[in-house]
C-alpha positions in Angstrom: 0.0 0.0 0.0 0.9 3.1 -1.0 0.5 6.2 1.1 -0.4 9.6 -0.9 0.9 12.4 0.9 -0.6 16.2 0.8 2.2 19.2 0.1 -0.6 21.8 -0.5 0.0 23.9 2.4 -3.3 27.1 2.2 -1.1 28.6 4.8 1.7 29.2 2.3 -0.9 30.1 -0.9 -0.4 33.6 -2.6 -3.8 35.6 -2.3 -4.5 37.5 -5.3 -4.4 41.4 -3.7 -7.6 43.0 -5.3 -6.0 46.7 -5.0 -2.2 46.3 -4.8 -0.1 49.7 -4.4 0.5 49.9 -8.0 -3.1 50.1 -9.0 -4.3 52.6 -5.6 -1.1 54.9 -7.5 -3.0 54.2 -10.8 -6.2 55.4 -9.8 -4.9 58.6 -7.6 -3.0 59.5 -10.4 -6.0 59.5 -12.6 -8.2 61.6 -10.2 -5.5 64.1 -9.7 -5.3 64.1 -13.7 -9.6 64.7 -13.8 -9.3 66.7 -10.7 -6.6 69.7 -12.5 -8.3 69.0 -15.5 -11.8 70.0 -14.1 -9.7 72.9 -12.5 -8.5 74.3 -15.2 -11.8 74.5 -17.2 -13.4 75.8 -14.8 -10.2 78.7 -15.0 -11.2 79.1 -18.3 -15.0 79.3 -18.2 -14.9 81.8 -15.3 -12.0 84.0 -17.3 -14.6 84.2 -20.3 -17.3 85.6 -17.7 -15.0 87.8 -15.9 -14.3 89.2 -19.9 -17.6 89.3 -20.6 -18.4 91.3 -17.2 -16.2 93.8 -17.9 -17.8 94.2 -21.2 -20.9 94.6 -19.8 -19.9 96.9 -17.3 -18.2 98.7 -20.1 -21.2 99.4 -21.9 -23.4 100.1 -18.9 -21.0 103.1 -17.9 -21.3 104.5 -21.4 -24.9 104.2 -21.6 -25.3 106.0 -18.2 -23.1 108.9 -19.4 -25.3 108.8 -22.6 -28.5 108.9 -20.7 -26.9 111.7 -18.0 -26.3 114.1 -21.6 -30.0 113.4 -22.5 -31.5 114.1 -19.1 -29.3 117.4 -19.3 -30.3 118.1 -22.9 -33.6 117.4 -21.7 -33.8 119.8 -18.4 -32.1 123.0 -20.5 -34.4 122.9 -23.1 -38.5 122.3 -23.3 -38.4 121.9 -19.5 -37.5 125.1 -18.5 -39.8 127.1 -20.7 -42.7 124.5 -19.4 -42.0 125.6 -16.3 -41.6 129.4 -17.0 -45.4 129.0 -18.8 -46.5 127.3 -15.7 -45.2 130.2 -13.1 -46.4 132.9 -15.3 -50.0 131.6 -15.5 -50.1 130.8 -11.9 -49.4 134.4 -11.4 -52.4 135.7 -14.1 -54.4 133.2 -12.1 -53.7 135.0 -8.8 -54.3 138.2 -10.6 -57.5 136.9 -11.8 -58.9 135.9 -8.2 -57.5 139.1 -6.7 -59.6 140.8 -9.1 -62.3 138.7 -9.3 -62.4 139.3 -5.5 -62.6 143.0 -5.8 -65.6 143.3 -8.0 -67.3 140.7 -6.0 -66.6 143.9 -2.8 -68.1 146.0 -4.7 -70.7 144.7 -6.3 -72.0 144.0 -3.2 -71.8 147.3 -1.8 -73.9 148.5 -4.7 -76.6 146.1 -4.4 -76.8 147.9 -1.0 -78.8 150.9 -1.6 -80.9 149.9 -3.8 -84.9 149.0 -3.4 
């Protein structure tokens, strides 16, 4: 009779490493790659907004010097003589009432004698 003898040791069997140091560098490298990647469009989107801004802003300075010169066009011409009209008819109106006032006086101190 023979006698079969075991060597398999599971003690001394190499496990298969699922993440070994190799592949954990591996994937941090790759995030690091996405992750400046990422950065640096986002760098560039926000420089084309900060352009665009100052653009903006650019053109809203202008237009509010524009629309200062047309308020000041504006005040110096039609305005004034609108109000001039105004103040000179408000004065012939307060003539008017004076005067209407004063024949009123004495028409009632006419309509005094009288039977």
């Amino acid at each position: 009779m023979q006698q079969q003898i075991n060597l398999y040791q599971p003690v001394f069997r190499r496990e298969e490493k699922v993440f070994s140091a190799r592949t954990l560098a591996q994937i941090l490298v790759i995030a690091l790659v996405l992750l400046v990647g990422g950065i640096a469009l986002l760098q560039l989107q926000l420089a084309k907004l900060a352009s665009t801004r100052d653009m903006l802003a650019g053109q809203n300075r202008s237009l509010e010097s524009k629309l200062q010169l047309l308020e000041a066009q504006a005040d110096a011409g039609p305005q004034k003589a609108l109000d001039d009209r105004i103040a000179e008819l408000e004065t012939r109106l307060e003539d008017g009432e004076s005067e209407l006032n004063e024949i009123s006086g004495l028409m009632l101190e006419r309509s005094t004698g009288f039977a």
